[in-house]
N, C-alpha and C positions, 0 to 999 in steps of 0.2 A: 642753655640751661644744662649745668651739667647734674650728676647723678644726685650728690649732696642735697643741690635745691631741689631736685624733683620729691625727695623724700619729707624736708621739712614740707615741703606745698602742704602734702597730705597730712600732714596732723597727727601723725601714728604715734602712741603713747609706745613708751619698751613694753609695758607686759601685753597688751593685745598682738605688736608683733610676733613675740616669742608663742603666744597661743597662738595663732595663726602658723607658723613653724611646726610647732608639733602637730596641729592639727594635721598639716601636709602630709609630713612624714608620717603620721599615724596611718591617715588615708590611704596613702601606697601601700605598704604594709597587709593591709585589711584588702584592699581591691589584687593587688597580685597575689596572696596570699588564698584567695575564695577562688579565682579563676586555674591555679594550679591545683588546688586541692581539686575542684571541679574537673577538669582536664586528666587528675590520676583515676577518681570512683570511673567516669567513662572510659579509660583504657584497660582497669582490669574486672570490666563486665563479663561475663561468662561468652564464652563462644555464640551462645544461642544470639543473645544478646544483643551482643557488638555486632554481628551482622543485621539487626535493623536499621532500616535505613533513615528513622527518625534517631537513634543512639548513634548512625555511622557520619550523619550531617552532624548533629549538634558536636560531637569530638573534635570534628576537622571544622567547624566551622573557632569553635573557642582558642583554636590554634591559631587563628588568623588574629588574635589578641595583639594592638599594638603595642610598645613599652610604652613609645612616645605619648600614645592616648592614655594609658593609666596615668604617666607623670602628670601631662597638662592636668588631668581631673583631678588629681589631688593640689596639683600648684591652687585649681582655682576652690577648691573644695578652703585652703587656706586662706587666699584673696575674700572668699564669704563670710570668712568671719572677723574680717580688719572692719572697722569702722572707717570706711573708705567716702570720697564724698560722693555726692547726687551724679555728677559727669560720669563718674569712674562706674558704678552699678551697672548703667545699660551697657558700659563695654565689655562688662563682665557678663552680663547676660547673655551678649553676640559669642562671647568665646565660647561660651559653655554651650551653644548653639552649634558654633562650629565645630566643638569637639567630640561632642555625642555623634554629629551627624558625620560625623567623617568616622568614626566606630562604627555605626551602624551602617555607615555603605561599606565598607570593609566585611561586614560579616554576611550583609547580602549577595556581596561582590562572590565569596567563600561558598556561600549555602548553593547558588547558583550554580558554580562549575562542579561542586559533588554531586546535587539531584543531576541533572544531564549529563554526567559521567557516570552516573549509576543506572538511570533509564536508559541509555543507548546501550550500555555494556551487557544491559537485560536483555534487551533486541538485538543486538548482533547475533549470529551464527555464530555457536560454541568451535574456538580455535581458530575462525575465520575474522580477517580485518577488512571486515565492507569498505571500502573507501569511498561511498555514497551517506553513508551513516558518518562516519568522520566527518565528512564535511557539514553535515546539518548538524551534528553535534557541534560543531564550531563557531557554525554561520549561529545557531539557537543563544547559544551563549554569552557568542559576543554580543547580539542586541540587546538580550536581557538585562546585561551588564552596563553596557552603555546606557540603557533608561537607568537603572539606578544613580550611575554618578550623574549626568542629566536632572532628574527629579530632586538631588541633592543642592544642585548648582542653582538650579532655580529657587529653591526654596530659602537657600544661604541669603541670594542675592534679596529675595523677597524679607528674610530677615532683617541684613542689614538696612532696609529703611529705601531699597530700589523697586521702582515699580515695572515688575515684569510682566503686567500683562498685554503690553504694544508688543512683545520681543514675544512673547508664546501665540499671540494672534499671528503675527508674521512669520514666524514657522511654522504653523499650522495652514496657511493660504501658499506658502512656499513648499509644503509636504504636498498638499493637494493637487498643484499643479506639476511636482515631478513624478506623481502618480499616475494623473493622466497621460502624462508622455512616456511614460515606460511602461502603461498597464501591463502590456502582451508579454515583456519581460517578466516584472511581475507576476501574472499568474501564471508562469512556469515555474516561476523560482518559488513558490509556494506551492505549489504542485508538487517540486523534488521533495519541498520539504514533507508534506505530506505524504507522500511513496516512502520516505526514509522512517517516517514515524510509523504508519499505519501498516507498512509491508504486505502491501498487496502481491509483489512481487519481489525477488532479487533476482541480481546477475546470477546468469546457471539455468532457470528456469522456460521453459518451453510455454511459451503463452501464446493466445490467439486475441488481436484484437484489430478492431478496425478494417475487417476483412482481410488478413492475412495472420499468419503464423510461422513462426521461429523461438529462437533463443537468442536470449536476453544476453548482449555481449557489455553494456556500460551504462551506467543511467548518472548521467550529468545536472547541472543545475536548469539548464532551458531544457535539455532532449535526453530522449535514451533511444540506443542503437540496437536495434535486433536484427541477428543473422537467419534470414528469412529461410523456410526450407529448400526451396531452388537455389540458396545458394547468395543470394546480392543483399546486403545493409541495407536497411532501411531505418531511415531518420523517421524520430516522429517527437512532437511537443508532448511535454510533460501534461500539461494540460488536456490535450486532446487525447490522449491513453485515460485521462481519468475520466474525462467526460462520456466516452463508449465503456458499455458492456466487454468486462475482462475476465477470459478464461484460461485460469492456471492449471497446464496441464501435470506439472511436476508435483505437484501436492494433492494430484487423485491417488487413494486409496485401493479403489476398486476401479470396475469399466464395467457399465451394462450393456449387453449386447443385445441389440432386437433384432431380428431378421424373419422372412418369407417366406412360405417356400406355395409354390403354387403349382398344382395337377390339373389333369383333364378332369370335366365337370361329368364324366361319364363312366368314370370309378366305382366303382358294386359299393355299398355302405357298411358292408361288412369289414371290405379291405383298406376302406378310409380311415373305419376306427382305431384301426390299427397304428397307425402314423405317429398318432402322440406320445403314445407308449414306447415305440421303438427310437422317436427323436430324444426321448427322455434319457432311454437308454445309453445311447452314442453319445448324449451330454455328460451324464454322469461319470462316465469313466475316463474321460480328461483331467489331468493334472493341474491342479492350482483352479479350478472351476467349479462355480455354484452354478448348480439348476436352479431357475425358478420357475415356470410353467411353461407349456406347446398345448395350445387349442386350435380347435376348426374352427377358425374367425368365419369364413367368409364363403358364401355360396352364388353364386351368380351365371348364366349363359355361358361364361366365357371361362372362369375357371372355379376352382375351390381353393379357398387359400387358408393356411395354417400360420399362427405367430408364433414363434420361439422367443423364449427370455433367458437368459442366465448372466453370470455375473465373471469376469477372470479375477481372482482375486492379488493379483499384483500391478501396476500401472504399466509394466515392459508393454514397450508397442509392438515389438518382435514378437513377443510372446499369442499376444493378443492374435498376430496375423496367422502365425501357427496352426493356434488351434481354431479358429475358424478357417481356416483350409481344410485340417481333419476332418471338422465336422460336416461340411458341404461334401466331400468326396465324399464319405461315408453315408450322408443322406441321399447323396445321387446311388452308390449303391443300393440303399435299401429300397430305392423306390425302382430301381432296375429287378431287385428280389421277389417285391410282390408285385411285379406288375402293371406300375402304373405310369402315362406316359405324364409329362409336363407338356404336352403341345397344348396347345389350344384346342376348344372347339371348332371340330371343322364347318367352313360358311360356303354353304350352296351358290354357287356362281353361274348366272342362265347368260348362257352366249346363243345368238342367234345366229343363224347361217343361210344366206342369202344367192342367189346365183349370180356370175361373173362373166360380162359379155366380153370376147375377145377386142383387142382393138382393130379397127378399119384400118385396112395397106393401103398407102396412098396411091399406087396405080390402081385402084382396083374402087369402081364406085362401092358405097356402102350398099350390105344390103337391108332392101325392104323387109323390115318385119310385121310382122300380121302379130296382133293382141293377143298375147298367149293366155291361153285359157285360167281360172284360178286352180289353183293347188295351194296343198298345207304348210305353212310355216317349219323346218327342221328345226329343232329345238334339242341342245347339248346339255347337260347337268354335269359341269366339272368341281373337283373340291381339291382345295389346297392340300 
C-alpha cells in the first residue's frame, strides 16, 4: 500500500484536512509560544524570588520543554480534528498517551536532579566538596529517576492493551529475594545514605562511638574509617555507628567540668567554709571560663568532699587540660594555705605481741618447761 492508497482509505474531504493543518500549526504556535513567554516572566523574577526554590525548580524544570513533544502534540491535536475512522481513534489515543507521558517523565526526570541538587548543596560544608554527599546525591537521583521512566514504561505498556501485572508480580518476588541476600549490604548502604542526609557526622570530626574514639578519616557506602586516638584505623559498618549511641565531639560548644576535691574529716568548720569561696575565686580568674557553683557535698568518717562546676567556654582539648591544671595546682595551694591535709582519716590498728621461744640445737636435748605463770597481753596502737 503505498502512500496515495493509504490516504484515499481514509475518506478525508480537502477542507477538514486543511482544518486540521491549520489547526496543527495553530497549536505549535500557542504551546511554544505560552512555554517561552512562561520560561521569560521566571527568568526575570527579582532576586528575592528566583532564589526560591519552588521558582528555581519550575524555571529549570520548563527548560527541559521537548520540541519534538510540542510538534507530536500539535500533529495529534490536528489528527483530532480529521474525521478519521473508528481503528485509527484508539491509535491516536495510545499516541497522545505516549506523548504527554514521555513530557511528563522528562519534566520529573528535570525537577528531580534540581531538588537534590539544591538539598545536598544546602547540606554540604560552605566551599567544601563532601565526596560522601556527592555520592548519595547521585546514588538518590539516579533511583528516583529510574522509578520514574520505570512507572512510565509500565503504564505505556499497560496502555497499549499489555497486561503487566505477571511482569510487576515477578519483579516484585525477584526484588524480594535480592533483598534478602544482600540485606547486610543493604542496610549500610542506607545507612551512608542516611549519615549523608541527616549529618550526624562528617569527615574531620572527632567522634566517640562504640567504645572507642578518633577522627573521622572517610565515610564510604558499607563503612566509615576512623583514625582512632592511639593512632590505628578502625573500620566499622555504616549501620553499626548508627545503631550505637554517637558523640560528636567537634560540634561542642562548651565543656562542663565536674571535679572533687576531698580533705580530712577533721578540719575546724570555720576553715572548711572557707574552701567554696576561695575555689570560686581561682575559677573565676581563668581565661575563656564560666563558674558555675563549689559546695560541701559530702561528710562522712573518711573524708569531706566538695563539688566544683564551671564551664571552659571553647571546645580546645589543650585548652581544657590547661586550665584544669592551673586550677588543681592552685587548689592544692590554697589548701596548703589554710591548712588542711587531703589524707584520710586516720584508722587505729591493734597489733598484738606475743613471746618468741628460741629454736632447740639439735645436739642439745630440748629443754623442759614448767607452765609459765599468766601475765597480761602487750597490746600496740599503731595509725597510718
Amino acid at each position: 500500500m503505498n502512500i496515495r492508497t493509504f490516504f484515499s482509505s481514509l475518506d478525508l474531504s480537502l477542507t477538514n484536512t486543511l482544518f486540521a493543518i491549520g489547526a496543527a500549526v495553530l497549536s505549535f504556535i500557542v504551546i511554544h509560544g505560552a512555554v517561552a513567554f512562561f520560561r521569560r516572566r521566571l527568568c526575570a523574577l527579582p532576586e528575592d524570588h528566583a532564589n526560591n526554590a519552588v521558582f528555581d525548580v519550575l524555571r529549570q524544570t520548563l527548560a527541559r520543554t521537548s520540541k519534538l513533544a510540542v510538534i507530536a502534540t500539535s500533529l495529534l491535536i490536528g489528527l483530532s480534528v480529521l474525521d478519521l475512522p473508528l481503528k485509527w481513534e484508539a491509535r491516536v489515543s495510545n499516541l497522545w498517551f505516549i506523548t504527554l507521558g514521555i513530557q511528563l517523565a522528562l519534566y520529573a526526570h528535570r525537577a528531580i536532579a534540581v531538588t537534590a541538587q539544591r538539598y545536598f548543596r544546602r547540606r554540604a560544608p560552605a566551599g567544601v566538596e563532601d565526596q560522601q554527599v556527592t555520592v548519595a546525591h547521585t546514588f538518590i537521583t539516579w533511583v528516583l529517576q529510574i522509578m520514574v521512566w520505570v512507572i512510565f514504561l509500565l503504564a505505556t505498556l499497560q496502555n497499549l492493551g499489555i497486561n503487566v501485572t505477571t511482569l510487576v508480580a515477578s519483579l516484585g518476588i525477584g526484588g524480594i529475594a535480592i533483598a534478602l541476600a544482600v540485606q547486610n549490604v543493604l542496610g549500610d548502604l542506607f545507612a551512608s545514605l542516611s549519615i549523608a542526609v541527616d549529618k550526624p557526622f562528617e569527615v574531620g570530626d572527632s567522634i566517640s562511638v562504640a567504645g572507642f574514639s578518633g577522627k573521622v578519616e572517610h565515610v564510604g557506602l558499607k563503612t566509615t574509617r576512623v583514625r582512632a586516638d592511639s593512632g590505628e584505623q578502625i573500620v566499622i559498618s555504616n549501620a553499626q555507628i548508627l545503631k550505637d549511641t554517637l558523640r560528636n565531639f567537634k560540634r561542642m560548644s562548651t565543656r562542663r567540668v565536674q571535679f572533687a576535691v576531698n580533705v580530712n574529716p577533721t578540719t575546724p568548720p570555720d576553715i572548711a567554709g572557707q574552701v567554696p569561696a576561695a575555689l570560686r575565686a581561682i575559677i573565676e580568674k581563668q581565661d575563656k571560663v564560666r563558674f558555675d557553683r563549689a559546695h560541701l557535698k559530702t561528710l562522712d568518717q573518711e573524708f569531706i568532699g566538695y563539688e566544683v562546676v564551671y564551664f571552659v567556654l571553647t571546645p580546645d582539648y589543650a585548652l581544657f587540660m590547661d586550665t584544669q591544671q592551673t586550677i588543681i595546682l592552685e587548689t592544692m595551694q590554697l589548701l596548703d594555705q589554710l591548712g588542711i591535709s587531703t589524707a584520710k582519716r586516720a584508722q587505729p590498728v591493734n597489733v598484738i605481741a606475743s613471746e618468741v621461744q628460741p629454736a632447740a640445737q639439735p645436739d642439745q636435748p630440748a629443754p623442759v618447761r614448767e607452765a609459765p605463770a599468766p601475765r597480761p597481753t602487750l597490746i600496740k596502737t599503731a595509725y597510718e
